[in-house]
N, CA and C of each residue as an Amber inpcrd file, in Angstrom:
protein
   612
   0.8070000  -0.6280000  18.8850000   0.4400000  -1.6700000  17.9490000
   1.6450000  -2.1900000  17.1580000   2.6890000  -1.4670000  16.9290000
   3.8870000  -1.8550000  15.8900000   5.0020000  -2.2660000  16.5630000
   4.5530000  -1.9770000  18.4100000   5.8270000  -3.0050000  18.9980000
   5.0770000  -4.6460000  18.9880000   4.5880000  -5.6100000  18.7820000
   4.2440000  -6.7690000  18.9310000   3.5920000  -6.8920000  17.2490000
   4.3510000  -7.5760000  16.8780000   4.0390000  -8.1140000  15.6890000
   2.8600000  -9.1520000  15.8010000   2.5520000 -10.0580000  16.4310000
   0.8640000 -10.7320000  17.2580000  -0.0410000  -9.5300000  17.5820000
   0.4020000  -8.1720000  17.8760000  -1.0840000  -7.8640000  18.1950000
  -1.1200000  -6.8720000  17.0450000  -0.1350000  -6.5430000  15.8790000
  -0.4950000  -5.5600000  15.1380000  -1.3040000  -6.5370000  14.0180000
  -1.1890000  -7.6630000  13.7070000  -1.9470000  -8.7240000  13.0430000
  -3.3480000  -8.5700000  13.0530000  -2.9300000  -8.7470000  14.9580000
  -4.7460000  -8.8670000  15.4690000  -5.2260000  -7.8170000  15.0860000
  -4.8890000  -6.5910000  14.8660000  -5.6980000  -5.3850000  14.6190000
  -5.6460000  -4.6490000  13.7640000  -4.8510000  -5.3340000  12.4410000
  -5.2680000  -4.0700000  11.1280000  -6.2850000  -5.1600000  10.8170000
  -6.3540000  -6.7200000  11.1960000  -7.4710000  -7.8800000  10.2780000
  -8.6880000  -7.3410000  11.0070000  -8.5830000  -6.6090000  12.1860000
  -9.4900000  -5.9230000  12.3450000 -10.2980000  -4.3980000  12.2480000
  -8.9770000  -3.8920000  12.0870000  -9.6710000  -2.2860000  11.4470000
 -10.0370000  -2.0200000  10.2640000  -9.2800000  -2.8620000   9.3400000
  -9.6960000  -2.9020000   7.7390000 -10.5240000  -4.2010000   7.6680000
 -11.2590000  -4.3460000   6.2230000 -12.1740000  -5.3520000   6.2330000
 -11.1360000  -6.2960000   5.3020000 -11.5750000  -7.8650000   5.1240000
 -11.5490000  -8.3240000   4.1680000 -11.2840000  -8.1630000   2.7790000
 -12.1950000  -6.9340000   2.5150000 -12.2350000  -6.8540000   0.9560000
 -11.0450000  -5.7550000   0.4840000 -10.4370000  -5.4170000   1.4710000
  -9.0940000  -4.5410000   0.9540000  -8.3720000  -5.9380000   0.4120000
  -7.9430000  -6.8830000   0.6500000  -7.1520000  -7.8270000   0.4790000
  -7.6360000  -8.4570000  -1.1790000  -9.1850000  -9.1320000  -0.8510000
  -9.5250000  -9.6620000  -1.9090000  -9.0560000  -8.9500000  -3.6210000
  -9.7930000  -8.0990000  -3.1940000  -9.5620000  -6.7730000  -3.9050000
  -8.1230000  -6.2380000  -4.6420000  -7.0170000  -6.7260000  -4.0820000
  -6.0780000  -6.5930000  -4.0160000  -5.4180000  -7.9920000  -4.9410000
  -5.7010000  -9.0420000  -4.5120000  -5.5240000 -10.6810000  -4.8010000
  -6.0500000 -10.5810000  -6.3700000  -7.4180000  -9.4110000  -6.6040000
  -7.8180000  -9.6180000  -7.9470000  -7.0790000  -8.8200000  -8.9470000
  -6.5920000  -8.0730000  -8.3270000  -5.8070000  -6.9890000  -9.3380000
  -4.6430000  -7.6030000  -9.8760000  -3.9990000  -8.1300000  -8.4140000
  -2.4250000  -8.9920000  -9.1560000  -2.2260000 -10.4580000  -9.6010000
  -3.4740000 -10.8280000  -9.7000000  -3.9440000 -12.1400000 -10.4120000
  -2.5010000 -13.2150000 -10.4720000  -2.0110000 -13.3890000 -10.9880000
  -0.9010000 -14.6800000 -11.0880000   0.7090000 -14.1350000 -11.0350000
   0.6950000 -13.2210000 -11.3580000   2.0900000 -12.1330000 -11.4870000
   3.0610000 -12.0930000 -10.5030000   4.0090000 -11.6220000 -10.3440000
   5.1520000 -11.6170000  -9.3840000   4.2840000 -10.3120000  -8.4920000
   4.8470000 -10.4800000  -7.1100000   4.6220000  -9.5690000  -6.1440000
   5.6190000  -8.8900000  -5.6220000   6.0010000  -7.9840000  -5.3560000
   6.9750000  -7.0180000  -4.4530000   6.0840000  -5.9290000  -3.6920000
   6.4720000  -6.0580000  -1.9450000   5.2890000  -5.4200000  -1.2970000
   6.1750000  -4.3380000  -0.6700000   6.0290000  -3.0980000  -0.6410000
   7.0320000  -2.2620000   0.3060000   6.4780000  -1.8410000   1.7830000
   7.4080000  -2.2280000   2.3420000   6.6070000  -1.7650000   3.6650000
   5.6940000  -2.8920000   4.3670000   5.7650000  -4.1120000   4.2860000
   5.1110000  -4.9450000   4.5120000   4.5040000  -5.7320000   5.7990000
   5.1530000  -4.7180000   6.5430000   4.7380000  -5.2360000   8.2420000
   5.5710000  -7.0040000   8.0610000   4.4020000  -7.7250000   8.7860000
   4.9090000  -9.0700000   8.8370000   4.2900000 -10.1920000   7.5930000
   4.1650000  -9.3530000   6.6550000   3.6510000  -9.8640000   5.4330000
   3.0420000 -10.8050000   5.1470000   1.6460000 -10.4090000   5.5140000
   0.5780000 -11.0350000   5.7340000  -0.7400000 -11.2550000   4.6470000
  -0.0660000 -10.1220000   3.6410000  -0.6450000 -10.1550000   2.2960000
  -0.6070000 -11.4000000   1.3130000   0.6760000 -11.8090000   2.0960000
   1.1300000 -13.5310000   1.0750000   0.3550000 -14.2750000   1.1920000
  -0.1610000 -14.4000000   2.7650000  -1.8140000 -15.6780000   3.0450000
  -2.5970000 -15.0110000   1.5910000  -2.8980000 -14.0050000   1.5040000
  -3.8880000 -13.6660000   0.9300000  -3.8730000 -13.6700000  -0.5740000
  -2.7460000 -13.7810000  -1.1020000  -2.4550000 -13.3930000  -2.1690000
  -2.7090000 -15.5860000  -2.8310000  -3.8130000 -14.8510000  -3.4050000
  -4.8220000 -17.0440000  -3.9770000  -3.6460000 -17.1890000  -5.2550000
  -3.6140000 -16.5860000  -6.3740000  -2.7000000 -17.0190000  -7.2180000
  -1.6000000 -16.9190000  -7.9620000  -1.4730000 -15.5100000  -7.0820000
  -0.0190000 -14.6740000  -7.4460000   1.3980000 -15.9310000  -7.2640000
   2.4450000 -16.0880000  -8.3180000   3.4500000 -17.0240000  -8.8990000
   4.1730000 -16.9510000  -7.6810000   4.9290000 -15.4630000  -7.1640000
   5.7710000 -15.9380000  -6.6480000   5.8420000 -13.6980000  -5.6930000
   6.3630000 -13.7640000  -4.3550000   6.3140000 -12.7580000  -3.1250000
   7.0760000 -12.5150000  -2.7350000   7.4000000 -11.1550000  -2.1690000
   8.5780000 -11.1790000  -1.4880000   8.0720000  -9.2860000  -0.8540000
   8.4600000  -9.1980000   0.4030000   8.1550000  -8.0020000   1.1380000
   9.1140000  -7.5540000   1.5690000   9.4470000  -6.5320000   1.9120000
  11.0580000  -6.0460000   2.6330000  10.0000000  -4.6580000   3.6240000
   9.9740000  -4.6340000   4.9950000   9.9300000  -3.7230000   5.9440000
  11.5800000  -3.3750000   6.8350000  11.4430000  -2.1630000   7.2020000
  12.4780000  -1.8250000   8.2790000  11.9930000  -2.0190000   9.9440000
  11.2040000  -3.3020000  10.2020000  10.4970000  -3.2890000  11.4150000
  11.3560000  -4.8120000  11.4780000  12.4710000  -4.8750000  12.1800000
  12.8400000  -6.0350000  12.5250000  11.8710000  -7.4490000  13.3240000
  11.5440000  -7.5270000  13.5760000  10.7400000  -7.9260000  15.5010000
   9.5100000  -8.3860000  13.5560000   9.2060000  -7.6260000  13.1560000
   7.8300000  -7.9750000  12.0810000   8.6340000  -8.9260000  10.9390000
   9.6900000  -8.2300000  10.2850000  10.5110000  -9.7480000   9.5250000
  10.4350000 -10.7140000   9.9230000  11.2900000 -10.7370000  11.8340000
  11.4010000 -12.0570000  12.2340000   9.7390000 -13.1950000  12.3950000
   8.5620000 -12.0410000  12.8250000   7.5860000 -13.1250000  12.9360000
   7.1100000 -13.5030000  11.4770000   6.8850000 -12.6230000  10.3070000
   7.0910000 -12.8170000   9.0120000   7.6780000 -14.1100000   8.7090000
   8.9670000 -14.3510000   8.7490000   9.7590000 -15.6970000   8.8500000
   9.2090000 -16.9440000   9.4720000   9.0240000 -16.8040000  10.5880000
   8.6130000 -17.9750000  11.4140000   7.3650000 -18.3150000  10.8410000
   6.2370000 -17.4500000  10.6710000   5.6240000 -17.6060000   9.3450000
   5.2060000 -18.7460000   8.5930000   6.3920000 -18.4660000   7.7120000
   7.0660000 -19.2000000   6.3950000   6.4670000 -17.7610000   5.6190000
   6.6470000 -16.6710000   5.6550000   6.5970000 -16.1170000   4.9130000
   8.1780000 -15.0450000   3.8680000   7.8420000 -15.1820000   3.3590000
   9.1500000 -14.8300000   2.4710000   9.2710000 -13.1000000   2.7060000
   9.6240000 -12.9250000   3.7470000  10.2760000 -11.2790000   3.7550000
  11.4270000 -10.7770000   4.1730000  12.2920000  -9.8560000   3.6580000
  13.1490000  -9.2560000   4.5080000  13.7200000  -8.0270000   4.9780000
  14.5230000  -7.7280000   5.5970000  14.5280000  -6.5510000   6.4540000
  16.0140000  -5.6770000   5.6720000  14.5900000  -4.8690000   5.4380000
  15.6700000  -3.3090000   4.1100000  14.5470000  -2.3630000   4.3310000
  15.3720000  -1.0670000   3.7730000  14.4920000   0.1030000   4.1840000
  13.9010000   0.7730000   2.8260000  12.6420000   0.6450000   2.8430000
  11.9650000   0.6290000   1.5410000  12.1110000   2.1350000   0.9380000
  12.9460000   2.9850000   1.6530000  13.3970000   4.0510000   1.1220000
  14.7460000   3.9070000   0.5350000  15.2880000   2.8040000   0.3120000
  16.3580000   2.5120000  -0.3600000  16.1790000   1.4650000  -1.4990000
  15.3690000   1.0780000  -1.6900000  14.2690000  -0.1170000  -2.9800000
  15.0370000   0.8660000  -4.2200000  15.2980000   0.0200000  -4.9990000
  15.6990000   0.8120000  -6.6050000  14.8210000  -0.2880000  -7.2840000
  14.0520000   0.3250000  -8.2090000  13.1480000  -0.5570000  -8.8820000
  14.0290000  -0.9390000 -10.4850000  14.9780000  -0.2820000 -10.5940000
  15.9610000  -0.4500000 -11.5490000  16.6790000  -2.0570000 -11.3020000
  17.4270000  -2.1980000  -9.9250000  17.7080000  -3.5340000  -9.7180000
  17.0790000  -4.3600000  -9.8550000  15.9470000  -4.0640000  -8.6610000
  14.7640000  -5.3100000  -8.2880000  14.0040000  -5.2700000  -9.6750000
  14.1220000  -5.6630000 -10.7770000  13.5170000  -5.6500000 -12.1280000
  13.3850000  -6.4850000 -12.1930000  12.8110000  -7.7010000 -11.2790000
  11.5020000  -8.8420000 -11.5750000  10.7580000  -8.9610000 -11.0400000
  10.1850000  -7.6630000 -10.7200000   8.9790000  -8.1190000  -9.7560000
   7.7850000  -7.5480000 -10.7840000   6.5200000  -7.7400000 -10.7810000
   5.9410000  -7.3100000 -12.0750000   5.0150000  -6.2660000 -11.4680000
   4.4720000  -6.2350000  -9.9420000   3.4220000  -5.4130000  -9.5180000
   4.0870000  -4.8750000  -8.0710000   4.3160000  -3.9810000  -7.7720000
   4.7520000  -3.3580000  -5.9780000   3.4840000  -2.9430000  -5.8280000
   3.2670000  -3.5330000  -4.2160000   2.0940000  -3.3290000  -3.8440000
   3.0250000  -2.2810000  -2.7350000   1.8990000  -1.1160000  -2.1660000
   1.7210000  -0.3260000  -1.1560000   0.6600000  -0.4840000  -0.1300000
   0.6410000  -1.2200000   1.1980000  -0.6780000  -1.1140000   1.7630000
  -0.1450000  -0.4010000   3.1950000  -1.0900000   0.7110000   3.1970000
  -1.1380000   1.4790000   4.3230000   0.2410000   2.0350000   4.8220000
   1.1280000   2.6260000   3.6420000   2.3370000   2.8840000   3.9360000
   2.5830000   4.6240000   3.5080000   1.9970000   5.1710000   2.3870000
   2.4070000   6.0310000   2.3600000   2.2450000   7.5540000   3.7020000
   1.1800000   6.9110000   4.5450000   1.2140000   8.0630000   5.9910000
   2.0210000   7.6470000   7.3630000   3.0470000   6.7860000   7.1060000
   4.0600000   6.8950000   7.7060000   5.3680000   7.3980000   7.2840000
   5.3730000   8.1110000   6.1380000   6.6990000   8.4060000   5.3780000
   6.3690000   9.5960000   5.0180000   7.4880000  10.4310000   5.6860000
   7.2020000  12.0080000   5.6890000   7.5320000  12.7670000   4.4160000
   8.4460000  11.7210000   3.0000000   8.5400000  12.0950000   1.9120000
   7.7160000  10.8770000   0.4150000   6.7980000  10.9550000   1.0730000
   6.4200000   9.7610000  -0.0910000   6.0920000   9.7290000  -1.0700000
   6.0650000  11.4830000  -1.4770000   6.0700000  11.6580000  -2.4830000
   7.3950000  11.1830000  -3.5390000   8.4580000  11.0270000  -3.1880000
   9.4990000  10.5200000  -4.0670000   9.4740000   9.2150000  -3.7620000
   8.9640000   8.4150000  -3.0190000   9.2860000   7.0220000  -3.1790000
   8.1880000   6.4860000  -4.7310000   7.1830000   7.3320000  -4.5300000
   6.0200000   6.7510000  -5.4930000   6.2670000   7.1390000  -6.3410000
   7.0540000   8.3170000  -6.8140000   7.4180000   8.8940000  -7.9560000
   8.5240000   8.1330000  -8.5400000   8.9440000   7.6690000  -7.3040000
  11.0160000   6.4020000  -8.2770000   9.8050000   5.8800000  -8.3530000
   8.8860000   5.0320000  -7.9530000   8.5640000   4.0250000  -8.6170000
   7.4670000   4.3280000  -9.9840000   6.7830000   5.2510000  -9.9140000
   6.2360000   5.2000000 -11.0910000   7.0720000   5.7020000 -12.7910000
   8.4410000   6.4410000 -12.1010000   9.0370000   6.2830000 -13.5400000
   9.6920000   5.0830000 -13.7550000   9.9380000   4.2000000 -12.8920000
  10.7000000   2.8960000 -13.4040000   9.6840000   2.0450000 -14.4520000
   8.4540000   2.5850000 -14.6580000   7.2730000   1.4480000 -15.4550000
   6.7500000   0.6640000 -14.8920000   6.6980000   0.0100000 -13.6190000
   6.0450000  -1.0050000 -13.0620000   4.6620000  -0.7210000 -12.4700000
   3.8670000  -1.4720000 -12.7110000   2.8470000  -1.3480000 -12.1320000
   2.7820000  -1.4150000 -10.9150000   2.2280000  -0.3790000 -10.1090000
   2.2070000  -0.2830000  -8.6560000   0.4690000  -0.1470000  -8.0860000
   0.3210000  -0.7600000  -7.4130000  -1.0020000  -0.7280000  -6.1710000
  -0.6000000  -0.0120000  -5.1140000  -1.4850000   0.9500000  -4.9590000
  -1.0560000   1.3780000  -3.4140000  -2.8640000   1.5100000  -2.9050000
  -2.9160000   1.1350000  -1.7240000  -3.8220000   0.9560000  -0.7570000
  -3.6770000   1.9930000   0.7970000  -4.0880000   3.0590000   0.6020000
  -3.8410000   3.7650000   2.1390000  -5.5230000   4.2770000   2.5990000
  -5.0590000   4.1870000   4.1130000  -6.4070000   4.6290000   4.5080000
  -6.5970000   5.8240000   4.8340000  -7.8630000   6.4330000   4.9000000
  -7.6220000   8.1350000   5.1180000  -8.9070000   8.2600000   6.7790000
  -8.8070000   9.5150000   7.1850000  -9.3430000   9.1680000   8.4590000
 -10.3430000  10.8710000   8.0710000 -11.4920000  10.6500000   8.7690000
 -12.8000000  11.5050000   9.2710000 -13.0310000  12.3100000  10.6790000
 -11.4370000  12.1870000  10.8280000 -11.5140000  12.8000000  12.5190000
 -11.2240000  14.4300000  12.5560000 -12.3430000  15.2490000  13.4440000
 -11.6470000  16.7510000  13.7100000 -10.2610000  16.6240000  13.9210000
  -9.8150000  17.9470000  13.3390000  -8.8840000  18.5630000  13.3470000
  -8.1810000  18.2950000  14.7880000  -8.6350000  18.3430000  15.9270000
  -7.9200000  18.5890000  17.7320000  -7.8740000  17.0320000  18.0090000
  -8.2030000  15.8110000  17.2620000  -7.8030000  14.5780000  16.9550000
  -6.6930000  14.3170000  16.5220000  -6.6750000  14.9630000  15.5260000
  -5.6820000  14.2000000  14.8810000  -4.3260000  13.4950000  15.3310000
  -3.7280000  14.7770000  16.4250000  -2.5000000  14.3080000  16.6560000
  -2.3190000  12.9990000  17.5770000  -3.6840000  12.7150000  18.3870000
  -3.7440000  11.3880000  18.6920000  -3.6180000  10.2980000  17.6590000
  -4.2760000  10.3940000  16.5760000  -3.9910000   9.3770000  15.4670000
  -2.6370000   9.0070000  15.1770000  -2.0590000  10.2140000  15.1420000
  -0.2000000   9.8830000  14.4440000   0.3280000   8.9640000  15.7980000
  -0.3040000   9.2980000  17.0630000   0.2600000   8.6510000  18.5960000
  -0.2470000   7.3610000  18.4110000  -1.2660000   7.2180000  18.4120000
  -1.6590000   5.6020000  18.3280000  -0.7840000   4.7660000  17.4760000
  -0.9370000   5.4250000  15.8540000  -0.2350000   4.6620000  14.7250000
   0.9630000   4.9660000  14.5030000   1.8510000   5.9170000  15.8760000
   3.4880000   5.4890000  15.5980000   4.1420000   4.1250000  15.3460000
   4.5820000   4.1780000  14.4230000   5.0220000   2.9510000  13.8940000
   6.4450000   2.5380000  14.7600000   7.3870000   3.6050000  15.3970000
   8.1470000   3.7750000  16.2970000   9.6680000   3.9500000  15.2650000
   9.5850000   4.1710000  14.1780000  10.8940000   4.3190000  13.3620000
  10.6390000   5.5480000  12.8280000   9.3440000   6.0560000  12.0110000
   9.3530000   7.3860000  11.4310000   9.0560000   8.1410000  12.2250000
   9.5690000   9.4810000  11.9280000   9.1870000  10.7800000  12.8720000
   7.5020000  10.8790000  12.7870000   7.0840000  10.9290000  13.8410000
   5.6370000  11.3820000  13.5960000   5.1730000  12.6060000  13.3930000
   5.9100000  13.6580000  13.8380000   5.9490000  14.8320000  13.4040000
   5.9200000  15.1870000  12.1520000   6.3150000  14.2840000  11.4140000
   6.4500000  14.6460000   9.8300000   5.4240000  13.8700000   9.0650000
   5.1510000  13.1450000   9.3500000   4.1010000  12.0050000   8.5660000
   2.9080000  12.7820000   8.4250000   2.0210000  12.1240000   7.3570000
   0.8300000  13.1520000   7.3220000  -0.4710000  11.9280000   6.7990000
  -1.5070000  12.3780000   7.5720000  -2.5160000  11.2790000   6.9730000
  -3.5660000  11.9650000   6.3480000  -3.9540000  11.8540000   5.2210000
  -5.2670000  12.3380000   4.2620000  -6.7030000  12.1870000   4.7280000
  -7.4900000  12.9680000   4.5080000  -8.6880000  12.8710000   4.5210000
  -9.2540000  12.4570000   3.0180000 -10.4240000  12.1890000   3.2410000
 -10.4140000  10.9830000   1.8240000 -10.5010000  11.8040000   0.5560000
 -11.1700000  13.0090000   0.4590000 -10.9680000  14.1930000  -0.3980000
  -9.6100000  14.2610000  -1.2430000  -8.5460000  14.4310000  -0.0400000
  -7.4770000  14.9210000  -0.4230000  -6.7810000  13.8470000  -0.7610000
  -6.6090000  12.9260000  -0.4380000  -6.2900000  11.4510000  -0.6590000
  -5.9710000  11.4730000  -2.1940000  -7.7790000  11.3150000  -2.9250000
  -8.5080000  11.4910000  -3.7840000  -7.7440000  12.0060000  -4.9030000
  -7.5480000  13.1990000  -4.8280000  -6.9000000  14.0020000  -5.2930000
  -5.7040000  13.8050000  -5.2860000  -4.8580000  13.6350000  -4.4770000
  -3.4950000  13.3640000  -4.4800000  -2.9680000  11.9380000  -5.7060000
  -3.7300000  10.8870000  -5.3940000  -3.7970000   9.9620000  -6.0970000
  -3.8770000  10.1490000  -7.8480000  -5.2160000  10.9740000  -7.7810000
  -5.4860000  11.0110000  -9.2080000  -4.2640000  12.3850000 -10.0340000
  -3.8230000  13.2170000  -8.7810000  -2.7430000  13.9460000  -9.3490000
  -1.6480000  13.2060000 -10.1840000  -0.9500000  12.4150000  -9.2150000
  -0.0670000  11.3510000  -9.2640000  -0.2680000  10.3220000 -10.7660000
  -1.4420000  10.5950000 -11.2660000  -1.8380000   9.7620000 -12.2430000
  -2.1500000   8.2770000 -12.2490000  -2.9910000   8.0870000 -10.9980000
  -3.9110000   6.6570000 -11.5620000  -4.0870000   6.6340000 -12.2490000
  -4.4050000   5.3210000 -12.8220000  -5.5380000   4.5360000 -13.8140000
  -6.3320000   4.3780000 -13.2620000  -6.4000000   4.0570000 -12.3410000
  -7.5280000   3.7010000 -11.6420000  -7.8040000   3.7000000  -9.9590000
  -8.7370000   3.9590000  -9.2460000  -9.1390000   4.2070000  -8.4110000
 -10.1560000   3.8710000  -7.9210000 -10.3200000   2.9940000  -6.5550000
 -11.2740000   2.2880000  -5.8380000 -11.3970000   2.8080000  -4.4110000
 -12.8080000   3.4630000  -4.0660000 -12.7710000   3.8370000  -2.5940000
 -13.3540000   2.6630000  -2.4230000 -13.1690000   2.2170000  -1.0380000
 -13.3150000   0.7330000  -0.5240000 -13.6380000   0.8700000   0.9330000
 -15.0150000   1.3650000   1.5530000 -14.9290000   1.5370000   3.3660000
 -13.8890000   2.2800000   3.5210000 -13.0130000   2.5460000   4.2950000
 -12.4040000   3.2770000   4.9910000 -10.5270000   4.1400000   4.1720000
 -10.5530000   2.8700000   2.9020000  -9.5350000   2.7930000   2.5500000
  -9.5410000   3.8010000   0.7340000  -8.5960000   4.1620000   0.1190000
  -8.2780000   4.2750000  -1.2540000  -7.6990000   3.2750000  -1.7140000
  -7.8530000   2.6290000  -3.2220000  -6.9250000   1.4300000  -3.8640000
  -6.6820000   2.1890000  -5.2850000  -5.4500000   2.7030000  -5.1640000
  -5.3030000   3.4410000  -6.4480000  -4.4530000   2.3900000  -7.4550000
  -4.2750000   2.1140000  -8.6860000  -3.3100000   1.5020000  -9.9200000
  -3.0960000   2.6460000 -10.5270000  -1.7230000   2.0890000 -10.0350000
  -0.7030000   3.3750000 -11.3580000   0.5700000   2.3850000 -12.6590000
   0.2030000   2.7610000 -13.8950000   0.7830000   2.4150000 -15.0350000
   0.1790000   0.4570000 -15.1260000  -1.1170000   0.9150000 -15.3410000
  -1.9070000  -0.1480000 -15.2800000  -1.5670000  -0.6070000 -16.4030000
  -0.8480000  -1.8440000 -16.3280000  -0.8850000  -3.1590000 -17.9230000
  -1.8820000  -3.6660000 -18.6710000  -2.7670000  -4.0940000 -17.8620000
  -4.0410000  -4.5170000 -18.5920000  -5.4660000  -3.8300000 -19.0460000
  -4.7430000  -2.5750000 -19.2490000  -5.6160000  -1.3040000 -19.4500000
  -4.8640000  -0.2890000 -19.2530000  -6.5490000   0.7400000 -18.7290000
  -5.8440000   2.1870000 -18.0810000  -5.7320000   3.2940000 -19.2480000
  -5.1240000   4.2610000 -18.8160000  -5.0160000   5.2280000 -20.1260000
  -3.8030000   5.0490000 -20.7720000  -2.8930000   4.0830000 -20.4740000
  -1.8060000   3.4100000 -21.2580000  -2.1210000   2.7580000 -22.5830000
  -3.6700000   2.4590000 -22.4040000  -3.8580000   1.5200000 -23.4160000
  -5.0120000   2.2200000 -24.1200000  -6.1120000   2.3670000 -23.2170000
  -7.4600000   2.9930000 -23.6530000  -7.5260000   4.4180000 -24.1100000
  -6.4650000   5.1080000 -23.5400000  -6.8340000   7.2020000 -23.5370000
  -7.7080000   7.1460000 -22.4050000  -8.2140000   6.0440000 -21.6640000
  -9.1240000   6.8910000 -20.4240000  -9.0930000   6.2740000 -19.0010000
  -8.9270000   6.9670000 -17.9540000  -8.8330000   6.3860000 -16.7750000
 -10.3430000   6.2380000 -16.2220000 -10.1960000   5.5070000 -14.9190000
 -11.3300000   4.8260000 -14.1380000 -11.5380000   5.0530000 -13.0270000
 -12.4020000   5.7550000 -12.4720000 -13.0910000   5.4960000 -11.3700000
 -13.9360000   4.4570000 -10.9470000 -13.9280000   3.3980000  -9.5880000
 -14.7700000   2.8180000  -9.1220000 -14.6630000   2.7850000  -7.9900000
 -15.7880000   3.7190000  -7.6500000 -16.4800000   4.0880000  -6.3950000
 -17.2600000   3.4600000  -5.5440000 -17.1670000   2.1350000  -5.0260000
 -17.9470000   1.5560000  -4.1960000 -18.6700000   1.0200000  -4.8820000
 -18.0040000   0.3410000  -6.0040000 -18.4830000  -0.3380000  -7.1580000
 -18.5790000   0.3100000  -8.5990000 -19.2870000   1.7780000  -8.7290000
 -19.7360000   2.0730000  -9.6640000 -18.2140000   2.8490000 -10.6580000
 -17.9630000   2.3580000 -11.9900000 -17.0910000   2.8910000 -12.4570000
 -17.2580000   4.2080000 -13.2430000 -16.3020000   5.2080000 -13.2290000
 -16.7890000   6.5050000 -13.9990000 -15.4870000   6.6360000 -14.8750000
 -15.2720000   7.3430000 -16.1010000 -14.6500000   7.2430000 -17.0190000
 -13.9720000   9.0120000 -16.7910000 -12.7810000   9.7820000 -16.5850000
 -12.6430000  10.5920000 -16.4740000 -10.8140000  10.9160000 -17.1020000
């Protein structure tokens, strides 16, 4: 799927729904965007009133169709992003990136001490255990070791997320939508974080 930038299109608009995106479009409302990991950055169609975008993947072949596009991305390795430089972007989005990166725990961590509000969106999978290693085969991305990458079950996901310190948290079908160092709320502002679970919000 991640050698053809045309057919990996055709098939995350089809494995994920719609409402990961919308969902996404509502959170970062008019604000600057910075996306890590962005495939052929396809979030920009989607993104209705966000000011102004910009994506950086290490998948060459996905920049270039990105470009042709007209979409504004370019080719850097989002394990080298300093959120110290790039200090105008107002929201980094994450979609479906942290189970290709065998340390992602420090990428999310530079970014949550720099202060910026970050979205991250990953999906978690329901498959036995003697599956799995087909999953990492299908979704080699063909740059990270697959051996090292690790994908969550939605439990642990869950948990990992709310370790990490959301504000907030949305299971969504198949996917997690966590906000971390939420601006327009959150326990930055309120003392209390949010759950919303397939709509319903819980206060914890």
């Amino acid at each position: 799927m991640y050698y053809s930038p045309a057919v990996y299109e055709f098939f995350i608009q089809r494995m994920h729904s719609s409402e990961r995106y919308e969902h996404i479009s509502r959170l970062v409302g008019e604000r600057t965007v910075l996306e890590l990991g962005c495939g052929t950055g396809i979030l920009q169609d989607k993104l209705e009133r966000t000011k102004s975008y910009m994506g950086i993947d290490l998948n060459e072949k996905f920049v270039e169709h990105g470009r042709r596009n007209g979409r504004n991305v370019r080719l850097m390795d989002i394990n080298s992003y300093d959120p110290k430089e790039e200090d105008g972007w107002e929201v980094v989005v994450l979609i479906d990136v942290l189970h290709h990166l065998p340390y992602y725990e420090k990428l999310l961590g530079r970014l949550l001490r720099s202060g910026k509000e970050v979205v991250v969106c990953e999906p978690f999978h329901s498959l036995p255990g003697f599956l799995t290693p087909f999953l990492f085969i299908v979704d080699s991305d063909g740059i990270n070791d697959i051996r090292k990458v690790r994908w969550h079950k939605k439990e642990s996901l869950l948990e990992f997320v709310r370790e990490m310190g959301a504000h907030e948290v949305v299971l969504l079908n198949d996917s997690v939508i966590a906000v971390f160092n939420k601006k327009n709320g959150g326990r930055g502002h309120s003392g209390k974080k949010v759950d919303c679970v397939r709509g319903k919000k819980l206060s914890y």
